[in-house]
PyMOL Python script that loads the backbone (N, CA, C, O; Angstrom):
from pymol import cmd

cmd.read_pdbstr("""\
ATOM      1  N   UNK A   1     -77.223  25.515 -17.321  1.00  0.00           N
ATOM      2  CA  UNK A   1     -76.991  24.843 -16.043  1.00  0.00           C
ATOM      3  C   UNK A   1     -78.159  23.934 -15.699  1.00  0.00           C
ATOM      4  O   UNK A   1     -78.137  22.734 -15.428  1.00  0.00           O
ATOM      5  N   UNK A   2     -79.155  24.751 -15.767  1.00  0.00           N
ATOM      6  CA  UNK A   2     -80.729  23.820 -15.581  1.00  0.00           C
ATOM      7  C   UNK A   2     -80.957  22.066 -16.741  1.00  0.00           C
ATOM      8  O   UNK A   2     -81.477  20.956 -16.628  1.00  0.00           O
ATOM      9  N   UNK A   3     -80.153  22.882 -17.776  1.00  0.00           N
ATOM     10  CA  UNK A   3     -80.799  21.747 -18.809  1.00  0.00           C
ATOM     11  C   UNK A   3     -79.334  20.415 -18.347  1.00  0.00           C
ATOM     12  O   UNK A   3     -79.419  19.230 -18.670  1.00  0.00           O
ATOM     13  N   UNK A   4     -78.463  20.848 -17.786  1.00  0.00           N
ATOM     14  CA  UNK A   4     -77.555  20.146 -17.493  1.00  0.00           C
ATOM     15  C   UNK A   4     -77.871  19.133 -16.025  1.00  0.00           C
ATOM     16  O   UNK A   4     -77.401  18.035 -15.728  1.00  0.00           O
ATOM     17  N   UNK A   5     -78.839  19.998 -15.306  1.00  0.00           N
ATOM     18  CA  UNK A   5     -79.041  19.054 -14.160  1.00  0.00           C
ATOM     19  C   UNK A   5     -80.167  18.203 -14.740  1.00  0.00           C
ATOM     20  O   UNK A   5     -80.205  16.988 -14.544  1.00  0.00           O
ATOM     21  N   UNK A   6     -80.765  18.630 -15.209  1.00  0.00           N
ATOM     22  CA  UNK A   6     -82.221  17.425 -15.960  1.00  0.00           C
ATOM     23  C   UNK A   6     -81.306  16.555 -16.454  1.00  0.00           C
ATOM     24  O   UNK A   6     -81.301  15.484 -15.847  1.00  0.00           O
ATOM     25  N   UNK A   7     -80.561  16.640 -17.309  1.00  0.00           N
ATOM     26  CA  UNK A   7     -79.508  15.684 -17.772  1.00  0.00           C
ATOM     27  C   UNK A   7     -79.157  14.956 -17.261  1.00  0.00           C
ATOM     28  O   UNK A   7     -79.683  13.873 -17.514  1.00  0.00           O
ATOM     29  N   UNK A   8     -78.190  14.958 -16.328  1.00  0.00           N
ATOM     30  CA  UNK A   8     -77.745  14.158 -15.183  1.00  0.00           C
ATOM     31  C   UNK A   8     -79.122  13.493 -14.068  1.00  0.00           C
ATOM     32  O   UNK A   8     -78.916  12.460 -13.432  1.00  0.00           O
ATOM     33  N   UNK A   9     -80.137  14.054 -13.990  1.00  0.00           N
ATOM     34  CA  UNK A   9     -81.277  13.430 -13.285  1.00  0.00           C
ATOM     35  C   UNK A   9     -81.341  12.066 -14.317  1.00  0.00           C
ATOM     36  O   UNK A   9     -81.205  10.945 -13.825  1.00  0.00           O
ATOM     37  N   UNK A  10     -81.591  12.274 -16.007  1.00  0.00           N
ATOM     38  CA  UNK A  10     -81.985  11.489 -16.232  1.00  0.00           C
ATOM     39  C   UNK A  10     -80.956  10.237 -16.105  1.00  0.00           C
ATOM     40  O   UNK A  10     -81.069   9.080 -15.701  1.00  0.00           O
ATOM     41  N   UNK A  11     -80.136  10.844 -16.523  1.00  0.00           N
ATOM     42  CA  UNK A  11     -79.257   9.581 -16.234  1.00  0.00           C
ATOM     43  C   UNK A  11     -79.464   8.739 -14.995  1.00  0.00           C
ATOM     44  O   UNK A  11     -79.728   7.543 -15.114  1.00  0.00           O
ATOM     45  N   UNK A  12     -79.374   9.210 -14.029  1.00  0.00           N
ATOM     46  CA  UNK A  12     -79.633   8.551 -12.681  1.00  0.00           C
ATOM     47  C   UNK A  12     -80.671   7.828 -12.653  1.00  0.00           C
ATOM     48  O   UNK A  12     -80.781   6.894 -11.859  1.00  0.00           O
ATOM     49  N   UNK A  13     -81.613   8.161 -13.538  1.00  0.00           N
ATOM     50  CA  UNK A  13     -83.344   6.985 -13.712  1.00  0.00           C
ATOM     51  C   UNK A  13     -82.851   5.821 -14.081  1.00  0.00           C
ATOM     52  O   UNK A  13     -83.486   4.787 -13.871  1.00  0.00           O
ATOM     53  N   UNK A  14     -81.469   5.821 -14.772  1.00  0.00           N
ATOM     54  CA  UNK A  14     -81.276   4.252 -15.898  1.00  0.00           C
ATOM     55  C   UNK A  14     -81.378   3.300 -15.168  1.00  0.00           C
ATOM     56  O   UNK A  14     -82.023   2.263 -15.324  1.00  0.00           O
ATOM     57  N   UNK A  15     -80.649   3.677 -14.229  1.00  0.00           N
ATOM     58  CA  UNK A  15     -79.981   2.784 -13.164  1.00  0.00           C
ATOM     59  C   UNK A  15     -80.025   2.961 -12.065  1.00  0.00           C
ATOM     60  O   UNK A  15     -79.482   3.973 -11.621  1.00  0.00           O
ATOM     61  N   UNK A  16     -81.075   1.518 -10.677  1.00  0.00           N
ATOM     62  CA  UNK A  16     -81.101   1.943  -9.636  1.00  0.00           C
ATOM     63  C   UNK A  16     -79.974   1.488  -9.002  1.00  0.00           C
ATOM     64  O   UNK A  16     -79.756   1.859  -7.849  1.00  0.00           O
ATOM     65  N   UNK A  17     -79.325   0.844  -9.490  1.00  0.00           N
ATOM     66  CA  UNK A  17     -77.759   0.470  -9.142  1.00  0.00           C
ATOM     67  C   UNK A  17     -76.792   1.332  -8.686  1.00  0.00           C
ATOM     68  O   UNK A  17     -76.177   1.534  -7.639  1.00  0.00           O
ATOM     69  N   UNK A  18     -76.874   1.942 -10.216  1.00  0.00           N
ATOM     70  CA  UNK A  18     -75.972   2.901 -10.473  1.00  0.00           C
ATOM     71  C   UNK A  18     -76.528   4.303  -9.503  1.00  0.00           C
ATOM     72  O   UNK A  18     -75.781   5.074  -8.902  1.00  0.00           O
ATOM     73  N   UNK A  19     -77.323   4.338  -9.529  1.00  0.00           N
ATOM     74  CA  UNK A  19     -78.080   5.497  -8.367  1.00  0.00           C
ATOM     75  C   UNK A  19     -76.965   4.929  -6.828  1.00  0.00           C
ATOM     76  O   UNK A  19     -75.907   5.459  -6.488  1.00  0.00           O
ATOM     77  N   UNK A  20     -77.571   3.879  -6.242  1.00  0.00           N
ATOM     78  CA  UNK A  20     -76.966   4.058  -5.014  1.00  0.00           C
ATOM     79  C   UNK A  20     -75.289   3.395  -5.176  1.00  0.00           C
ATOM     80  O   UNK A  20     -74.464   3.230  -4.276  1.00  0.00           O
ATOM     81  N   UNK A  21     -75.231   3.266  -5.826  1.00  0.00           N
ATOM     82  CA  UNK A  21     -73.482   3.612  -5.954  1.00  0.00           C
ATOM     83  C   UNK A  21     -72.922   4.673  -6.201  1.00  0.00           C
ATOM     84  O   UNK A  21     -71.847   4.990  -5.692  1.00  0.00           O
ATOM     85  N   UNK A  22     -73.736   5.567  -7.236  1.00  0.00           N
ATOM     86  CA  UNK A  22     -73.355   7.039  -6.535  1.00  0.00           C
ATOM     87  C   UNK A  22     -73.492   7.838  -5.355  1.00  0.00           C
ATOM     88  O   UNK A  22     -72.897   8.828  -4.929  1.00  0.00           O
ATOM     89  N   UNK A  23     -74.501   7.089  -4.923  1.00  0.00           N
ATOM     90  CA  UNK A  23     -74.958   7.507  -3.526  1.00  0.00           C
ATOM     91  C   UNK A  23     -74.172   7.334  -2.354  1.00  0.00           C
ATOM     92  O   UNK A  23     -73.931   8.106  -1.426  1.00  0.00           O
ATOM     93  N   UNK A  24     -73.813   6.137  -2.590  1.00  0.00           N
ATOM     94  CA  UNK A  24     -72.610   5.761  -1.420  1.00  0.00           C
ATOM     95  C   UNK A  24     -71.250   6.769  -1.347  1.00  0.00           C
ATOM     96  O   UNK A  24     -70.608   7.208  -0.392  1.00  0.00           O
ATOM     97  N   UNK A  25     -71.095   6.956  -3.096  1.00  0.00           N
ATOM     98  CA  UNK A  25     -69.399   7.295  -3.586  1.00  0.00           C
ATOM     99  C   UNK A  25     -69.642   8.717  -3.221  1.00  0.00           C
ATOM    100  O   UNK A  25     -68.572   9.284  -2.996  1.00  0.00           O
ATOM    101  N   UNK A  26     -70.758   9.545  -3.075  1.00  0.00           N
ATOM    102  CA  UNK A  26     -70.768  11.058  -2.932  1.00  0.00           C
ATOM    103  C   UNK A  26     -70.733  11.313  -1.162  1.00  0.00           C
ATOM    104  O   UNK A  26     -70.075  12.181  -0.588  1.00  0.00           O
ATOM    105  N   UNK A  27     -71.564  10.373  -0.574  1.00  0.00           N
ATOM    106  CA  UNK A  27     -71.665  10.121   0.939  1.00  0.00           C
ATOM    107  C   UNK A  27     -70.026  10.130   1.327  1.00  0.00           C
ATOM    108  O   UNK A  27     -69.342  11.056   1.765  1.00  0.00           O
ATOM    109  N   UNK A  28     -69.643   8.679   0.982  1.00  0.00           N
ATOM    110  CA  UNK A  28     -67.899   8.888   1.324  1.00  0.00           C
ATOM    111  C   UNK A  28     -67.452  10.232   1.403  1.00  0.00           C
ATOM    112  O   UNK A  28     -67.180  11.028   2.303  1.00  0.00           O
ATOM    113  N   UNK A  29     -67.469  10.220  -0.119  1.00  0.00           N
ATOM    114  CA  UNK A  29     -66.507  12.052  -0.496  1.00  0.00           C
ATOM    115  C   UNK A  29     -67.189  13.166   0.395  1.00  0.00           C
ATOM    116  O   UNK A  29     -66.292  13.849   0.889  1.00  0.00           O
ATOM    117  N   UNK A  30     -68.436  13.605   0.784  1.00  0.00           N
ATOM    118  CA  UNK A  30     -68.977  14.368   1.832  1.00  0.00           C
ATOM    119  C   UNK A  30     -68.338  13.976   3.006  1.00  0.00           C
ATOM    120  O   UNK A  30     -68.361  14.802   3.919  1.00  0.00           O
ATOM    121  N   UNK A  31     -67.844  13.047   3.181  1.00  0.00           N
ATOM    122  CA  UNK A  31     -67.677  12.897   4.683  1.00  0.00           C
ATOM    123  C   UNK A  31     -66.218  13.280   4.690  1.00  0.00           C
ATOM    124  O   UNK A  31     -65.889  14.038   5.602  1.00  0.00           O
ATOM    125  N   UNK A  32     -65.208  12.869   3.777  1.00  0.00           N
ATOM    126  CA  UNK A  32     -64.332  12.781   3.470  1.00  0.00           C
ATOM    127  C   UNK A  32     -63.393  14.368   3.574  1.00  0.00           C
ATOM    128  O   UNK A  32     -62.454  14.665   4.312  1.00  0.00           O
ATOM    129  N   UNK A  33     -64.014  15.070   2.644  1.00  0.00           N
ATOM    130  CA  UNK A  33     -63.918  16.160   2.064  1.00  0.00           C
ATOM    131  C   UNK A  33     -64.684  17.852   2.723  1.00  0.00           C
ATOM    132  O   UNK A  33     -65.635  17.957   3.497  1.00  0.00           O
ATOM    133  N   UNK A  34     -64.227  18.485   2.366  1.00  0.00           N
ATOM    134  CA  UNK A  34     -64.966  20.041   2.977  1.00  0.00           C
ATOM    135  C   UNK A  34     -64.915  20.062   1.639  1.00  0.00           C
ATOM    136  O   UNK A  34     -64.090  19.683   0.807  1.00  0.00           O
ATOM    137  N   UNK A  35     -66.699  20.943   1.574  1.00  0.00           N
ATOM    138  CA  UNK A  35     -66.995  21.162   0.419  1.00  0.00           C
ATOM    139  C   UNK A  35     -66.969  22.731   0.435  1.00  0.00           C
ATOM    140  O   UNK A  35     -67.566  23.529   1.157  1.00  0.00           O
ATOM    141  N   UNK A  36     -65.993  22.933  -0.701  1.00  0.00           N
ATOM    142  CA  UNK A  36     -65.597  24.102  -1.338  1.00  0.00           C
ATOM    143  C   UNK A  36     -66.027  24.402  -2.483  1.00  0.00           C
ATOM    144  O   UNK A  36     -65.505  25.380  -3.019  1.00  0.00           O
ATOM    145  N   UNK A  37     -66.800  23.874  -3.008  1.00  0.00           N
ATOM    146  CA  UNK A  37     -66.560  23.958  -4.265  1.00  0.00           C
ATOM    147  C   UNK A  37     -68.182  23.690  -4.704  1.00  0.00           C
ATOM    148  O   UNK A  37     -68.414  22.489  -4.835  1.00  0.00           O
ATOM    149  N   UNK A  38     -69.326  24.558  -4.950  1.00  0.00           N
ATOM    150  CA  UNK A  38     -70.139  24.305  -5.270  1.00  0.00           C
ATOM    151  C   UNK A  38     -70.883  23.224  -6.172  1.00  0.00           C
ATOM    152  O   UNK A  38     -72.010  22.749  -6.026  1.00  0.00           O
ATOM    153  N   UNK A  39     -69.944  22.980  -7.123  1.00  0.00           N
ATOM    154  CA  UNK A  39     -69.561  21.557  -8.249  1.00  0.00           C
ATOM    155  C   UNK A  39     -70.680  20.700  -7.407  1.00  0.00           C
ATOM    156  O   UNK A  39     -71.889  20.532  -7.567  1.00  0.00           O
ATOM    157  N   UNK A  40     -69.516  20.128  -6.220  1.00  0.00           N
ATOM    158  CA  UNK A  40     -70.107  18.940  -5.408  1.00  0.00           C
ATOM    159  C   UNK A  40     -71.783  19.297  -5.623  1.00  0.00           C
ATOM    160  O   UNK A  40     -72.226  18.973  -6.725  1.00  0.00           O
ATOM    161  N   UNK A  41     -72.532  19.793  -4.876  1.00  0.00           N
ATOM    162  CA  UNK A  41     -73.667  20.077  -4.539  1.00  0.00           C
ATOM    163  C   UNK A  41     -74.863  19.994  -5.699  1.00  0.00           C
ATOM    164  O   UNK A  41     -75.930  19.386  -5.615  1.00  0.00           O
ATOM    165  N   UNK A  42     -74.339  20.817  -6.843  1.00  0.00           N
ATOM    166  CA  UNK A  42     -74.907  20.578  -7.970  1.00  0.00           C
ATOM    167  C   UNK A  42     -75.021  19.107  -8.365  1.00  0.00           C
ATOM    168  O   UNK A  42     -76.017  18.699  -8.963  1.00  0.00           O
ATOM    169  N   UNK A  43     -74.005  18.313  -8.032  1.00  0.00           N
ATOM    170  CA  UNK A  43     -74.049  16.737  -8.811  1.00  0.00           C
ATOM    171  C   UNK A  43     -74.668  16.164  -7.379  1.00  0.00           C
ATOM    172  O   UNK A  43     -75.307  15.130  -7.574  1.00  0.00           O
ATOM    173  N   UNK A  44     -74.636  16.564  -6.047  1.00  0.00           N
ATOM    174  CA  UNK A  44     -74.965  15.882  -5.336  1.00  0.00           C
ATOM    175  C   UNK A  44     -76.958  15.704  -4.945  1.00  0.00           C
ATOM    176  O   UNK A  44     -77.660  14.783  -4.527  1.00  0.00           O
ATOM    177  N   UNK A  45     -77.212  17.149  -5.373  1.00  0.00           N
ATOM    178  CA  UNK A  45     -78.653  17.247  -5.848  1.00  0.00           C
ATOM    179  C   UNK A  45     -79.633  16.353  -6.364  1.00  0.00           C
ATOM    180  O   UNK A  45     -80.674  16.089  -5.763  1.00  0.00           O
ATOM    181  N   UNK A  46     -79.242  15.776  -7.722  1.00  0.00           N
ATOM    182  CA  UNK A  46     -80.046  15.493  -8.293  1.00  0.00           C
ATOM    183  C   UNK A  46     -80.024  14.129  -7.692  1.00  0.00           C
ATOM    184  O   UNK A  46     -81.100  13.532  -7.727  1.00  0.00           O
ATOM    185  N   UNK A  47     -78.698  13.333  -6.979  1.00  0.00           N
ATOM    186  CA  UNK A  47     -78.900  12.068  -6.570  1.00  0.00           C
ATOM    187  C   UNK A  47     -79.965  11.732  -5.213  1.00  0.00           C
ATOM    188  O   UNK A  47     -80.379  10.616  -4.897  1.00  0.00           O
ATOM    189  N   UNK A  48     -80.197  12.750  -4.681  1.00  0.00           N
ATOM    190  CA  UNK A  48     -81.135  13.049  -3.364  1.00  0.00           C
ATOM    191  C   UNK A  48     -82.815  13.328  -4.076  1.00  0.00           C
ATOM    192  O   UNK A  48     -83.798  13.521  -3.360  1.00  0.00           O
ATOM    193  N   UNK A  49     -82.846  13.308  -5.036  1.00  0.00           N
ATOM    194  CA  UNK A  49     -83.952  13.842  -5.928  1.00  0.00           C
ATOM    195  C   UNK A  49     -85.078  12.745  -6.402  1.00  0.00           C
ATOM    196  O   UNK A  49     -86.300  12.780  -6.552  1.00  0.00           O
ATOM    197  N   UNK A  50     -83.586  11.302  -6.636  1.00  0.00           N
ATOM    198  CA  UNK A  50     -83.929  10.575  -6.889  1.00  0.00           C
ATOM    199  C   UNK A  50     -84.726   9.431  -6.280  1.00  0.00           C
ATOM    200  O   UNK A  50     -85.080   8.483  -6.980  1.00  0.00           O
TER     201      UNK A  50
END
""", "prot")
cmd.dss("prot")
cmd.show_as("cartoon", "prot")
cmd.util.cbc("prot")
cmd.orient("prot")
């Protein structure tokens, strides 16, 4: 799980683009959505990290 979020951190370094376009697209879906589902949080982590 750990080596999977470093993973996905790095990815998010490539691109500061791509960073706040995920940023926006997870914001929407938070607002959007009740989070049930721990999933979200894990992917939403590492973009707040960044």
């Amino acid at each position: 799980m750990i080596i999977k979020l470093i993973e996905f951190s790095g990815l998010m370094f490539l691109s500061n683009l791509e960073v706040s376009e995920r940023l926006k697209f997870w914001s929407v879906r938070l607002k959007n959505e009740k989070i049930k589902n721990y999933g979200y949080m894990f992917h939403l982590f590492p973009c707040l990290l960044v």
